[in-house]
PAZAPA-4460 file (N, C-alpha, C; in steps of 0.05 Angstrom, whole numbers, plus 32768, in hexadecimal, padded with zeros to 4 digits):
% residues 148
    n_x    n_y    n_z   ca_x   ca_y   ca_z    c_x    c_y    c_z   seq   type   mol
   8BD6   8813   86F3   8BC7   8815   870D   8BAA   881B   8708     1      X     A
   8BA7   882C   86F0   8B91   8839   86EF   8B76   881F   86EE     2      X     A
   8B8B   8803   86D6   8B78   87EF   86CF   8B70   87E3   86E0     3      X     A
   8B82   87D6   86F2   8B7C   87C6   8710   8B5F   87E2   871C     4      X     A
   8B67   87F2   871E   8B57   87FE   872E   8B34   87F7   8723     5      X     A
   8B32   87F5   8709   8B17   87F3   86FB   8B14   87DC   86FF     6      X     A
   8B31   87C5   86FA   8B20   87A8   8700   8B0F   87A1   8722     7      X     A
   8B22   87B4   8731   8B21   87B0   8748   8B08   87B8   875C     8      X     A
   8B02   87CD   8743   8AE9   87E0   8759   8ACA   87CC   8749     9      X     A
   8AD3   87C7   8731   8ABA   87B5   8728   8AB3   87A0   8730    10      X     A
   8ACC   8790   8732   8ACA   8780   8748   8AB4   8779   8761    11      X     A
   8AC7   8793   8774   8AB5   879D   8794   8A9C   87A3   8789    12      X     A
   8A93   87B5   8775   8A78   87BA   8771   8A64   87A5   8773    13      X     A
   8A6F   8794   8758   8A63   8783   8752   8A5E   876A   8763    14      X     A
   8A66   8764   8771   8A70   874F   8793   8A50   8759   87A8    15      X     A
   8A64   8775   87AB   8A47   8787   87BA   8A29   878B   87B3    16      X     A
   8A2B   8791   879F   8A09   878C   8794   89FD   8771   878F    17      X     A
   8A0A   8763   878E   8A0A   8740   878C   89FF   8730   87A5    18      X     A
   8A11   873A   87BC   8A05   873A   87D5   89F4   8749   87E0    19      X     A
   89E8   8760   87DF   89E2   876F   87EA   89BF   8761   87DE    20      X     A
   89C1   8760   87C1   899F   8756   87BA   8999   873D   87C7    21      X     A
   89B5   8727   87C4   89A8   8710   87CB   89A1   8712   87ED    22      X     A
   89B2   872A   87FD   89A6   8723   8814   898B   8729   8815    23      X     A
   8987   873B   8805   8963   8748   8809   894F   8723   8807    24      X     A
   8954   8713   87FA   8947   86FB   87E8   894C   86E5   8803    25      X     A
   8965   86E9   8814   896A   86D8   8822   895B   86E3   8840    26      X     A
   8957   86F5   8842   8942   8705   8857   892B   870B   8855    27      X     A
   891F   86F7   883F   8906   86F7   8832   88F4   8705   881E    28      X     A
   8904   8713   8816   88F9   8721   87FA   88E9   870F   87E5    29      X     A
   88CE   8714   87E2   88C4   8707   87C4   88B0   8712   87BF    30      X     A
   88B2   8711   879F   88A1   871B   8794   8897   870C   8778    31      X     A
   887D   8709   8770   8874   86F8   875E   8871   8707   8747    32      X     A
   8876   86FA   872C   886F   870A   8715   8862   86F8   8709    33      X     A
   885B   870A   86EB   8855   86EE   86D0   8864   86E4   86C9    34      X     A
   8875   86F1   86C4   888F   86D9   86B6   88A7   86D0   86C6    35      X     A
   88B2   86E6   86E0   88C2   86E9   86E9   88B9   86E9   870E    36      X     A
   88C0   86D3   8719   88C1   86D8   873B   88D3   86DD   8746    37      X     A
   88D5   86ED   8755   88EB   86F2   8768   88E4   86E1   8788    38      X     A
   88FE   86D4   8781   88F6   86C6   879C   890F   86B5   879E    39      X     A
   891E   86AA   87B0   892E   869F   87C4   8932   8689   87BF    40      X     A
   894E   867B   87AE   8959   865A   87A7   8970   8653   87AB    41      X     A
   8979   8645   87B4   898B   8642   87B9   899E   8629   87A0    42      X     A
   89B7   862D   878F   89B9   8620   877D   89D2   8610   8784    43      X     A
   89CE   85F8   878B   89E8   85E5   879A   89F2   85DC   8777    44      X     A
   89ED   85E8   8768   8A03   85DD   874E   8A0F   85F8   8742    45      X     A
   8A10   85F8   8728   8A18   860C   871A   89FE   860E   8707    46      X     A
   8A06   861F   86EF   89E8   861E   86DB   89DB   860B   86D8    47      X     A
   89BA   860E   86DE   89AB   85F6   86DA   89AC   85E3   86FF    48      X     A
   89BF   85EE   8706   89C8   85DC   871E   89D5   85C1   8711    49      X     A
   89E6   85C6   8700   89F6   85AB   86F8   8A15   85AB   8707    50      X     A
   8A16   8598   870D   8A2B   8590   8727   8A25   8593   873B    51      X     A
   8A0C   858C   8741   8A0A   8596   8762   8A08   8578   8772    52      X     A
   8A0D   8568   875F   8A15   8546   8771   8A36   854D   8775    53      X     A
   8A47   8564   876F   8A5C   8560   877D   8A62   8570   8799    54      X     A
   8A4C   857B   879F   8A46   857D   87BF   8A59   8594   87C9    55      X     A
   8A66   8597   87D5   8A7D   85A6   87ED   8A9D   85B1   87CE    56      X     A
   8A95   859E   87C9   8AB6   8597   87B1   8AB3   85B3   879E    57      X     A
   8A90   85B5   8797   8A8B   85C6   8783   8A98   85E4   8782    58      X     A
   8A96   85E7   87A2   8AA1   8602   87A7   8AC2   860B   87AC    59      X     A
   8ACF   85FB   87B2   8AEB   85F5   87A7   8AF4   85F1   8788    60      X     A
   8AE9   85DF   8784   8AE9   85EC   875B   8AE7   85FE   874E    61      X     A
   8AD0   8614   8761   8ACE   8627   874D   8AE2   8637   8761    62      X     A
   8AED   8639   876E   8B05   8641   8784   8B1E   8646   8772    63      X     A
   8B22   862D   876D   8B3A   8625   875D   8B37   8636   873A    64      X     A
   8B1E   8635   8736   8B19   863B   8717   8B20   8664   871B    65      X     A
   8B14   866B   872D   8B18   8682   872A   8B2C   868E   8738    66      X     A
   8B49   8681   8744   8B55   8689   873D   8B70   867B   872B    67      X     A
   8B5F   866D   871C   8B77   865F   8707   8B6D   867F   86F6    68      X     A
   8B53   8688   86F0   8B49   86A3   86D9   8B55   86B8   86E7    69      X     A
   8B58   86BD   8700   8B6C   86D7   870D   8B89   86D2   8706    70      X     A
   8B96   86BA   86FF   8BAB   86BA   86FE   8BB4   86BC   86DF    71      X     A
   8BA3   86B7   86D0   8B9C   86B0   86BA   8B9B   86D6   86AD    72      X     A
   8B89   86DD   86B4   8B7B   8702   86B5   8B98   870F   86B5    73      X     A
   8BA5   870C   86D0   8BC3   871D   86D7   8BE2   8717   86BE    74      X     A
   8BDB   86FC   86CB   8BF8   86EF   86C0   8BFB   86F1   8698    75      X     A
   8BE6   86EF   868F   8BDC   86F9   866F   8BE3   8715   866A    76      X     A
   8BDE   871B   8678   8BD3   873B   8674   8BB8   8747   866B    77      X     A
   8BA5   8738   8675   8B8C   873D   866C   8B7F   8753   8676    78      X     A
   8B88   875A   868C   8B83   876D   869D   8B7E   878D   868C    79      X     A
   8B91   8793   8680   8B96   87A7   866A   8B7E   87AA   865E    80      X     A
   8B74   879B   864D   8B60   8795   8641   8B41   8796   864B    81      X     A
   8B3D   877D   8656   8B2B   8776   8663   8B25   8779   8681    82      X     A
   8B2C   8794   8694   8B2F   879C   86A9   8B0A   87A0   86AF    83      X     A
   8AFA   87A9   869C   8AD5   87AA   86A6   8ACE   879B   86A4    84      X     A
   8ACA   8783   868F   8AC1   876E   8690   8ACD   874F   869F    85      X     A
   8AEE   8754   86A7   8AF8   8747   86BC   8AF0   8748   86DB    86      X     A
   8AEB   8762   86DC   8ADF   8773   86FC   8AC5   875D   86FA    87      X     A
   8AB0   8765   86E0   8A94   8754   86E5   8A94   8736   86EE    88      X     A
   8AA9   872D   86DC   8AAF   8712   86D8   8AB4   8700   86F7    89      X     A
   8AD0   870D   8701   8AD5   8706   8713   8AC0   8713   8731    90      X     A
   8AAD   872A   8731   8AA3   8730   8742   8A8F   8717   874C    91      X     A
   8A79   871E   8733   8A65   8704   8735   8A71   86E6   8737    92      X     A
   8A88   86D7   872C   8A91   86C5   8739   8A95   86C0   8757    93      X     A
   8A9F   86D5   8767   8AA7   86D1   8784   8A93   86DD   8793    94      X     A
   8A7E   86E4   8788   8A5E   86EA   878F   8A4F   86CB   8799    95      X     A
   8A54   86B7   877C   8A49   86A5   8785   8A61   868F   878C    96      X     A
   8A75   8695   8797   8A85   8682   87A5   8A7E   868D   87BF    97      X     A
   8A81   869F   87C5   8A75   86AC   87E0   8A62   8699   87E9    98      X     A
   8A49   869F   87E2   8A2C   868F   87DD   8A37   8676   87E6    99      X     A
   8A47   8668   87D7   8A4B   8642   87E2   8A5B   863C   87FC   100      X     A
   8A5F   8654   87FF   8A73   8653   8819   8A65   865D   8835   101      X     A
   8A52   866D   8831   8A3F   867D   8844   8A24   866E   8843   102      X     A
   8A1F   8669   8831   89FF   865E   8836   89FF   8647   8828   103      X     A
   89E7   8646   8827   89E2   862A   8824   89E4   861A   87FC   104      X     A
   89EA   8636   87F2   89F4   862D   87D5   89EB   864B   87D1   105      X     A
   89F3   864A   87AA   89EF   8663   87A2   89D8   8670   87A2   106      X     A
   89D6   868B   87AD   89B8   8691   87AF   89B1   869C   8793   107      X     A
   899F   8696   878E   8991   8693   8770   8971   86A2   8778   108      X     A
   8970   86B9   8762   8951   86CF   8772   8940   86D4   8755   109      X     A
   8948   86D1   8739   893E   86D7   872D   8933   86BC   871A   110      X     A
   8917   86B6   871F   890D   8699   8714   8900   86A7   8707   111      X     A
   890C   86A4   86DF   88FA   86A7   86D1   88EC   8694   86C5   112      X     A
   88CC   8692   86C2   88BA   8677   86BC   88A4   8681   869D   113      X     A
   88B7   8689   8690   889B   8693   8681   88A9   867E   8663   114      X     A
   8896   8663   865B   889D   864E   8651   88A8   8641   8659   115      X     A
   88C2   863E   8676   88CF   862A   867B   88CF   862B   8693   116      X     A
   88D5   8620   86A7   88D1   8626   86C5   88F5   8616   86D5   117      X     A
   890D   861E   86C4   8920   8615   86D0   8931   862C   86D1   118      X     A
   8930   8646   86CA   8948   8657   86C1   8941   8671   86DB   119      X     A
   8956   866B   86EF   8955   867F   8707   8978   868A   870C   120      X     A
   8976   869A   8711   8997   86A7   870E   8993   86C0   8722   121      X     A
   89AC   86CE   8728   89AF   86E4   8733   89BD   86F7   8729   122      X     A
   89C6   870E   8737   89D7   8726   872F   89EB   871C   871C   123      X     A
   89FD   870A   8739   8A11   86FD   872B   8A18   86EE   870B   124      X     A
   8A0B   86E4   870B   89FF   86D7   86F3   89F9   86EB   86DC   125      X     A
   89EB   86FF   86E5   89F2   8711   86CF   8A0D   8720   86C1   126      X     A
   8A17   8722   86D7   8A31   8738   86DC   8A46   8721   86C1   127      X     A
   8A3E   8705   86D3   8A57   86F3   86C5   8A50   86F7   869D   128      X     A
   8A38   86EC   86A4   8A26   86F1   8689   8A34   8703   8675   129      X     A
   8A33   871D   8681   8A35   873E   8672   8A56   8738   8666   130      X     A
   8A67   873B   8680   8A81   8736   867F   8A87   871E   8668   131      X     A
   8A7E   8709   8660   8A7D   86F9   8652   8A7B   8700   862F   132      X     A
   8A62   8711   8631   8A5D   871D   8618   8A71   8731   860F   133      X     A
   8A75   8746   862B   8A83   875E   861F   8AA6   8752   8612   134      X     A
   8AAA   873B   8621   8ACB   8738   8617   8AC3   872C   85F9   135      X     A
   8AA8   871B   85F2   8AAC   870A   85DD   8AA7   872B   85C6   136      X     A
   8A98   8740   85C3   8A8E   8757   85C0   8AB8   875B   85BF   137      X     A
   8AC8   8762   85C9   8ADD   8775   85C6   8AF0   8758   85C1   138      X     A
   8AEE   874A   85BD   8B06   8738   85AF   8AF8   8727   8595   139      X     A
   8ADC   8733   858D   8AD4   872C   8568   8AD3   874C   855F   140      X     A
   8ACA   875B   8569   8ABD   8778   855D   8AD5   878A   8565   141      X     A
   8AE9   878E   8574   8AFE   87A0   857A   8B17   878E   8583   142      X     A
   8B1E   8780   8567   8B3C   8773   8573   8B50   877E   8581   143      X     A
   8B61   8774   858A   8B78   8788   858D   8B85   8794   8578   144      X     A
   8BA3   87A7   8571   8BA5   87A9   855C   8BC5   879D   8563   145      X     A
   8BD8   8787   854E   8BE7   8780   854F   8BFD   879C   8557   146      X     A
   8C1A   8791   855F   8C2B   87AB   856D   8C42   879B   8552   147      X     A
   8C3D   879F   853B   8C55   8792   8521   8C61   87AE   8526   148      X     A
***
């Protein structure tokens, strides 16, 4: 119970802070830097905005994808394991499924331009990011230990 409860509250956290910035960006928040603008995009694809010629469909895909990874997380038993970086994983995913379902695509606030002028992301995107590293981080550097 205790694990659900960590996947669960990271989750809500991570969901909540996800929304809560992009509303500030969607109510007009901006701010200009040198390398880094904060300012308001909306991303009708996934990274890079690639797939975003599959329109309406895109957001049902990733529907279906996260919870083939919830069913996937439970039914494994991954949960045990990976209950903080599952919470990240799955938070920032239904952060920006939210986003394709509420507005007008994923809201995207952080455009960094310093040498390239294509790489803009949000909370979300980080969260998935982190969660990404920390499982590859505990399944090379802290295997499990076999139960012989």
């Amino acid at each position: 119970m205790r694990v659900f409860a960590v996947f669960f509250l990271v989750l809500l956290g991570t969901f909540i802070i996800d929304q809560n910035i992009k509303t500030l960006f969607v109510e007009g928040y901006y701010h200009a830097g040198e390398c880094i603008d904060l300012e308001l995009h909306y991303n009708k694809g996934v990274a890079f905005s690639m797939f975003a010629f599959l329109g309406s469909y895109l957001k049902w895909i990733q529907v279906l994808l996260v919870g083939v990874l919830l069913f996937v997380i439970f039914k494994e038993g991954y949960l045990k394991r990976y209950a903080f970086p599952a919470g990240l994983l799955i938070g920032g995913a239904l952060g920006n499924v939210y986003d394709r379902f509420m507005r007008e695509g994923v809201v995207d606030y952080v455009a960094w331009h310093c040498g390239f002028d294509y790489a803009v992301f949000n909370f979300a995107d980080v969260a998935i990011d982190i969660a990404v590293v920390l499982i590859v981080i505990m399944v090379y550097f802290f295997p499990e230990k076999s139960r012989d």
